[in-house]
C-alpha positions in Angstrom: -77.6 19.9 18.0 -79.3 17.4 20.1 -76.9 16.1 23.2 -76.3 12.6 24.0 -77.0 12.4 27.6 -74.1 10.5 30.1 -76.7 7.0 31.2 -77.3 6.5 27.5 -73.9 6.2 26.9 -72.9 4.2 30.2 -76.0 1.8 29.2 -74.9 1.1 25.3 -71.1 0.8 26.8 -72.3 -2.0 29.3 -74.6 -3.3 26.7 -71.5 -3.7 24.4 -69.5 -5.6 27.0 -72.6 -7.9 27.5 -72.9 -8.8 23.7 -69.7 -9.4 23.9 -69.2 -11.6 26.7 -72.3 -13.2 25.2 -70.1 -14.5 22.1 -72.0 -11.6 19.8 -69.6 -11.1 17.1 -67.8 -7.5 17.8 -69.0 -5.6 15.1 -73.0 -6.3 15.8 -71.8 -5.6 19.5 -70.9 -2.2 18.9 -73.4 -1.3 16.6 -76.4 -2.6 19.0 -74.9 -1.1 21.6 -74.4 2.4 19.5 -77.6 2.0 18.1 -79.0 1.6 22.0 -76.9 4.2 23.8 -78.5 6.9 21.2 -81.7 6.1 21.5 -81.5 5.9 25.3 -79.9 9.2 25.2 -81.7 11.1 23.6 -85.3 9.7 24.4 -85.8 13.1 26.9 -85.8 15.2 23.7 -89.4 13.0 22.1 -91.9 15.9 22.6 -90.1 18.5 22.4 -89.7 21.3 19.5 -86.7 21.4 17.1 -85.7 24.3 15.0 -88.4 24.6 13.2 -91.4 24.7 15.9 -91.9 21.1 15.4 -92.6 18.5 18.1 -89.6 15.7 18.0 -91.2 12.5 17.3 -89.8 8.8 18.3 -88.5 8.5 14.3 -87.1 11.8 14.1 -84.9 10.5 17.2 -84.4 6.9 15.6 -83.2 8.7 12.5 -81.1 11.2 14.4 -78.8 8.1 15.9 -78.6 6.4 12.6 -77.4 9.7 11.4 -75.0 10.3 13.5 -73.8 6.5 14.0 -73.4 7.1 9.8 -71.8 10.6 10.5 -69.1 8.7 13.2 -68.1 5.6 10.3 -67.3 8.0 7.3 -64.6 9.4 9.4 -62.7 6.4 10.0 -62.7 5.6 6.2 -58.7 7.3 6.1 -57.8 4.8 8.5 -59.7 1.9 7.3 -57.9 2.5 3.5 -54.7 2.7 5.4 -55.4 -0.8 6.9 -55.5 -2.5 3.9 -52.5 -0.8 2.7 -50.5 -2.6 5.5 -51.9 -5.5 4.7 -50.7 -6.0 1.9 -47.4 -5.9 3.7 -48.7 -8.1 6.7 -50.1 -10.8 4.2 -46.2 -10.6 2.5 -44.7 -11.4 6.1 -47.2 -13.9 7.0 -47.6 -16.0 3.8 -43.8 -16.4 2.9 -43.2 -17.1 6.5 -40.4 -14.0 6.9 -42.0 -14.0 10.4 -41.4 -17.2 11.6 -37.9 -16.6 9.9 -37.1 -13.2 11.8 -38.2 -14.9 15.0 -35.9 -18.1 14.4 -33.2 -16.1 13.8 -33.6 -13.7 16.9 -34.4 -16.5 19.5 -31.0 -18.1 17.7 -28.7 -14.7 18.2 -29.6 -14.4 22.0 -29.3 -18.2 22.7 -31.9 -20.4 24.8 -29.9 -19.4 28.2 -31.6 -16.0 27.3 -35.2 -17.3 25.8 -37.6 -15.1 27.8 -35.6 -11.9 26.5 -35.2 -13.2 23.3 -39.5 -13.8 22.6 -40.1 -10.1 24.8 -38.0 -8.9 21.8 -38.9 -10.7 19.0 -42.6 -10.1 19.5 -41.9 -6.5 20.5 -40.0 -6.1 17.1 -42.8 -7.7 15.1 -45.6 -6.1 16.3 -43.6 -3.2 15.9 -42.9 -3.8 12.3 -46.4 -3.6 11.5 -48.0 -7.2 12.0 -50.8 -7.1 14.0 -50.5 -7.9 17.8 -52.6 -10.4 18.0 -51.5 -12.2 14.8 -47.5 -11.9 16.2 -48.2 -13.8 19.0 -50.3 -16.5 17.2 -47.2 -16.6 14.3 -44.5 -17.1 17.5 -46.6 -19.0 20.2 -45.0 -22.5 18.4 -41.6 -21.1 18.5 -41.7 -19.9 21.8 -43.2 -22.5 23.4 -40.4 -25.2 22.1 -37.7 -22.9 23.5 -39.2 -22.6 26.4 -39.9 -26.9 26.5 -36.1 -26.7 26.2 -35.5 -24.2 28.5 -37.9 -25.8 31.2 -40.5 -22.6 31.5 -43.9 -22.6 32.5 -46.7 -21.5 30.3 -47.4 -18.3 32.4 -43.9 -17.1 31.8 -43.6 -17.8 28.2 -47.7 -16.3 27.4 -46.4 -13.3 29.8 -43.3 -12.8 27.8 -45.3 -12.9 24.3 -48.3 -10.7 25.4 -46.5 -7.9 27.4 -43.6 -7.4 24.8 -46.2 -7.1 21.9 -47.9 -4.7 23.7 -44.8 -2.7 24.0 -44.0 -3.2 20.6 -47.6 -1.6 19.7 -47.2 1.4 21.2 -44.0 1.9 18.6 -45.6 0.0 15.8 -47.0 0.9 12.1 -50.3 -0.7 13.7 -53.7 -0.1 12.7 -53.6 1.8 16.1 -50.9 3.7 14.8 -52.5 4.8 11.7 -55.7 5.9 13.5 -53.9 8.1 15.7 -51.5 9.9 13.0 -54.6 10.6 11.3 -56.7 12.0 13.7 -53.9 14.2 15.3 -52.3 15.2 12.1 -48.6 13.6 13.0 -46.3 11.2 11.1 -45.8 7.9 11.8 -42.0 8.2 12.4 -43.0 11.1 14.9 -45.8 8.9 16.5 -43.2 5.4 17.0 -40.4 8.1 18.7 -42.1 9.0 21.2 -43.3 5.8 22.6 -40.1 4.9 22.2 -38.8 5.1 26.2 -41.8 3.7 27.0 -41.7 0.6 25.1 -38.1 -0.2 26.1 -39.5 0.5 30.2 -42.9 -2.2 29.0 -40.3 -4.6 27.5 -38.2 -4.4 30.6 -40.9 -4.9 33.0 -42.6 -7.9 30.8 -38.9 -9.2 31.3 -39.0 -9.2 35.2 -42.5 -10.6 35.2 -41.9 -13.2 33.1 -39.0 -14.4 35.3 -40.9 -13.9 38.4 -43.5 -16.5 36.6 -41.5 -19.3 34.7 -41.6 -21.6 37.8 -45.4 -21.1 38.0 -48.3 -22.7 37.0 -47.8 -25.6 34.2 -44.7 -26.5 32.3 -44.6 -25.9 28.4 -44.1 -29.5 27.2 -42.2 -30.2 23.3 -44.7 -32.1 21.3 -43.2 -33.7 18.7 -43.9 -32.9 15.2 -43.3 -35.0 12.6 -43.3 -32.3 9.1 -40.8 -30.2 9.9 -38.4 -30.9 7.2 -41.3 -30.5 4.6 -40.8 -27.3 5.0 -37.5 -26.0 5.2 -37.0 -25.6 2.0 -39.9 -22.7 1.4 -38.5 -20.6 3.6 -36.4 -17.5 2.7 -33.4 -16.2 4.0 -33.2 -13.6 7.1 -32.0 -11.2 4.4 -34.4 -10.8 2.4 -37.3 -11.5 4.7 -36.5 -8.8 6.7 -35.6 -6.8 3.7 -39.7 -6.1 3.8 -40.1 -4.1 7.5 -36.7 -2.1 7.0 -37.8 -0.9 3.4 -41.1 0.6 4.8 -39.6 1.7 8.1 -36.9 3.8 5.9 -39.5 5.5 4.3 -40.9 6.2 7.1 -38.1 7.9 8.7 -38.0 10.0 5.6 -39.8 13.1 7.1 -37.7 13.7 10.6 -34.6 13.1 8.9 -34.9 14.4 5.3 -37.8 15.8 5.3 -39.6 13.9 2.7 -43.3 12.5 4.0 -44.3 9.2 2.4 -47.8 8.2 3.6 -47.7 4.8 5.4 -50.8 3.9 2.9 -47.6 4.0 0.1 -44.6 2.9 2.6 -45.9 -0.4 4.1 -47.6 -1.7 0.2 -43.7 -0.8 -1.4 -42.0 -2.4 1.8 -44.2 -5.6 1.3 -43.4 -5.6 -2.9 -39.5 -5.0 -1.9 -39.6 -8.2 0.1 -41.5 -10.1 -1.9 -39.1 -9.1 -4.8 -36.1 -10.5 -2.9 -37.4 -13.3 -1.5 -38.0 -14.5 -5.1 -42.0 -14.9 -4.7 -43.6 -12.6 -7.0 -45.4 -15.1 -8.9 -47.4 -16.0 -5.4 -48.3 -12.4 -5.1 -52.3 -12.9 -5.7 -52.0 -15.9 -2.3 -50.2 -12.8 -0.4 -52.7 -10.1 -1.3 -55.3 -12.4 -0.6 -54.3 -13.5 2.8 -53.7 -10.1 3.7 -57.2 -8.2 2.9 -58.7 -11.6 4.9 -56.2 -11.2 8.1 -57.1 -6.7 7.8 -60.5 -7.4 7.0 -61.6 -8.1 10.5 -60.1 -4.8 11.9 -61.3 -2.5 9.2 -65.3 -3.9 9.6 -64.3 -3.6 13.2 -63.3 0.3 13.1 -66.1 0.7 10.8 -68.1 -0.2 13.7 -66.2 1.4 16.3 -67.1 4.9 14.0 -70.7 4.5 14.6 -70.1 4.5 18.6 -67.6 7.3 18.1 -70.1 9.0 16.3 -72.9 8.3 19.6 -69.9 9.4 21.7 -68.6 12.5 19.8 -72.2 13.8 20.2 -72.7 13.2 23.7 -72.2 14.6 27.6 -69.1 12.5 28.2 -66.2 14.9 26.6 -67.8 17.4 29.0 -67.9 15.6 31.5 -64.1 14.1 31.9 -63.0 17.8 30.6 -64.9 19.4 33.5 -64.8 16.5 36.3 -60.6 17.3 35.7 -61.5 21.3 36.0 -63.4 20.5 39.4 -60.7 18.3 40.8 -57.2 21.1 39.6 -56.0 18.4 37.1 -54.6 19.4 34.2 -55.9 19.1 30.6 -53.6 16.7 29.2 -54.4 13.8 31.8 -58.1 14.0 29.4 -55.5 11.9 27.0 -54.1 9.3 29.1 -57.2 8.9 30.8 -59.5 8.7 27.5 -56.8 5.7 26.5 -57.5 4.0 29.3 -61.7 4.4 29.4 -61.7 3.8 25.8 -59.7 1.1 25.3 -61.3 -0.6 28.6 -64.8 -0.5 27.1 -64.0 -2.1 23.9 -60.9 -4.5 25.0 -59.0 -3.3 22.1 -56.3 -0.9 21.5 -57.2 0.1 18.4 -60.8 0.5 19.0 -59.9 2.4 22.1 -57.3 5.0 20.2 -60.0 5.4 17.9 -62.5 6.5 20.2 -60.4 8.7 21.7 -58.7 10.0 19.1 -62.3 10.9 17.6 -63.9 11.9 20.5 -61.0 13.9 22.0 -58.9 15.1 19.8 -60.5 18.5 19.2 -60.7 19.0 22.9 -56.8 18.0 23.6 -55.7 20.6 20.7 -57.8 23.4 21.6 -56.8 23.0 25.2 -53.0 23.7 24.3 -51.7 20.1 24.5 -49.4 19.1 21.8 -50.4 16.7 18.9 -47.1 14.6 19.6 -48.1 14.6 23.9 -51.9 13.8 22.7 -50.9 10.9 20.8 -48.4 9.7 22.8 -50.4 9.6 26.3 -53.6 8.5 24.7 -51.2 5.2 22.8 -50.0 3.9 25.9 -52.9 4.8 28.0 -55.0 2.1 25.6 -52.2 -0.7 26.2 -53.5 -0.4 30.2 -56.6 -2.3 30.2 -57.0 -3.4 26.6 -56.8 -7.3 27.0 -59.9 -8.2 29.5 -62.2 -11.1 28.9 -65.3 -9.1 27.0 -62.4 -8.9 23.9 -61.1 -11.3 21.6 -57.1 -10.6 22.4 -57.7 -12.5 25.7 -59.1 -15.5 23.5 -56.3 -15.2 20.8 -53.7 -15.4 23.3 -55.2 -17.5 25.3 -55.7 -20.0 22.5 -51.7 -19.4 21.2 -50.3 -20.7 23.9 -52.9 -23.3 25.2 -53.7 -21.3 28.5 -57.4 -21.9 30.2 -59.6 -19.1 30.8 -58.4 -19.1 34.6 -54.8 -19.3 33.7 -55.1 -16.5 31.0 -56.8 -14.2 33.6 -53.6 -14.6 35.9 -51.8 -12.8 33.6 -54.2 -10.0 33.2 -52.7 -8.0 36.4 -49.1 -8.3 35.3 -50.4 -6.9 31.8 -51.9 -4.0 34.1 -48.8 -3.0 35.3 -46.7 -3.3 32.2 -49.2 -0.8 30.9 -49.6 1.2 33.3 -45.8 2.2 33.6 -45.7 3.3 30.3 -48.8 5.4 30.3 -47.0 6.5 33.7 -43.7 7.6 32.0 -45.3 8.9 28.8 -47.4 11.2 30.9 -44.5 11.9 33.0 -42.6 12.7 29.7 -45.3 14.4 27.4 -47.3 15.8 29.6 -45.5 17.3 33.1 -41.5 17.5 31.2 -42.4 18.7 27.7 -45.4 19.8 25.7 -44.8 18.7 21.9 
């Protein structure tokens, strides 16, 4: 097998970020760059003999890095059918407007004296219900920001609040992220969202305190006035049933630790979504829902699809090695290779889900054979991606920027406070997975 060497890699991983920052849609991004990074690596081998006695020519290599950017996208085709099975669900929350519904009634139970706790929450809870981060914050960025106009906060506090407690409802979510890293380690959901529980509640926490320390800074969220709002009242459900969605497919979910019984999310988020729809009295709108939510999932599963093709580059090159032996030579222990790849990953890409991907294909082998559990794996590589998974070369900067009307300068204030939210819980779940217990 022909070995990806380590300047290929680093080249197609800069060239990525370049494309990127270059407003090259993601997807071409990564495949340029995965395309480039092969053929960079494995240009020593041109003149050499294969197997058979035969000199490798320039096309046998150009075909060898489409075959293995091909080999690297078939295996994220379990996670991609699992996306658009929580869509269906995420296009049910989003189109009947049970999200803006569960966040009314949240911000309304902890009361405007307590607004910065109430959005941490509320966007932690949603995000963890299984509507995509960056879709959670665009869905709340209008409600928070009028509580906070009320409240008198500033921007920085209110965007710090959103970002940093969906982040921390990620790492306990039935996210895209999520499914990618049951599949690759072989865990439940349920199992995966437990043990990133203690570190979510330590991210919401310390996205609390920030957000405090900021909403005197920077510009003050202004109420604009809006003159439709009593057009739509009447289409929106009650809390009851649009909530009745997220707890259906969380139950099943639990099913497994607690009874025993495994339902695959790819069956428990697509019932959840029909259970709400039923009571919210919106069937006959089903085709709108299913439609929104294959366009909102669509993105992410052509962008996994793409990310497969640089785990494929990845998978077959000198970097595994490398980390595996560069924590060998310095007396570090194996399972920092999982909090670590997280971080790398997830840095490279600007995207947790990309990044858990990565990892999870690249590393998981290495992690398992090494002795560290499935449960520690996922649960240090998870929070390790939330570290460094929002910088500029990504398009969660942009979305969040964009929610809550934040410039490019302002937005990159908030990107060391996001550092440290994730960094504590990569902290504690390494603390907890990999020093205290071995799962």
């Amino acid at each position: 097998m022909l070995i990806v060497n380590i300047w290929g890699v680093l080249l197609g991983l800069g060239l990525i970020v370049w494309l990127i920052l270059k407003k090259i849609p993601p997807v071409y991004a990564m495949m340029f760059g995965s395309f480039f990074a092969g053929v960079i690596g494995l240009m020593p081998y041109v003149g050499q003999s294969n197997l058979d006695g035969e000199a490798i020519t320039f096309f046998d290599l150009l075909n060898e890095v489409v075959g293995l950017m091909i080999d690297g996208g078939k295996s994220v085709t379990s996670v991609i059918l699992r996306i658009f099975g929580a869509g269906i669900l995420a296009g049910i929350l989003i189109g009947t407007r049970a999200t803006d519904v569960i966040a009314n009634k949240i911000i309304t139970i902890f009361g405007e004296k307590k607004a910065l706790l109430a959005i941490v929450v509320t966007t932690a809870l949603l995000t963890m219900s299984g509507v995509f981060i960056g879709v959670a914050i665009v869905t709340l960025a209008p409600i928070a920001l009028a509580v906070a106009a009320r409240t008198k906060l500033s921007l920085l506090s209110v965007s710090m609040a959103l970002v940093g407690g969906g982040k921390a409802g990620n790492v306990i979510s039935v996210s895209p992220n999520s499914i990618a890293l049951m599949d690759r380690f072989g865990v439940s959901l349920s199992q995966l969202m437990m043990v990133g529980l203690i570190p979510a509640l330590l991210g919401m926490g310390l996205t609390l305190l920030f957000a405090h320390l900021l909403k005197k800074r920077g510009k003050m969220v202004i109420l604009e006035e809006k003159s439709d709002n009593a057009t739509h009242h009447g289409a929106y459900p009650s809390f009851g049933s649009a909530i009745s969605g997220p707890i259906t497919a969380i139950i099943l979910l639990v099913l497994r630790p607690i009874v025993g019984i495994s339902i695959d999310p790819m069956i428990a988020l697509p019932i959840g979504g029909l259970v709400g729809l039923f009571f919210m009295k919106k069937m006959a709108n089903i085709q709108q829902y299913l439609a929104l939510g294959l366009e909102r999932m669509s993105g992410i599963a052509l962008l996994l699809l793409s990310t497969g093709t640089l785990a494929g580059i990845l998978g077959a090159s000198e970097l595994s090695s490398l980390l595996k032996d560069g924590l060998s030579h310095a007396g570090l222990p194996l399972f920092l290779l999982a909090p670590i790849s997280g971080i790398l990953m997830a840095f490279a890409a600007s995207s947790t889900v990309v990044g858990v991907t990565l990892a999870g294909d690249i590393f998981a082998e290495i992690l398992l054979a090494g002795g560290v559990g499935a449960l520690s794996s996922v649960a240090m590589i998870h929070t390790g991606a939330v570290v460094l998974d929002s910088m500029p070369h990504g398009s969660f900067f942009y979305i969040t920027a964009d929610a809550t009307k934040l410039t490019f300068a302002e937005r990159l204030k908030l990107v060391p406070y996001e550092f440290m939210v994730g960094l504590s819980m990569v902290i504690v779940s390494t603390i907890l997975f990999g020093v205290m217990m071995n799962i």
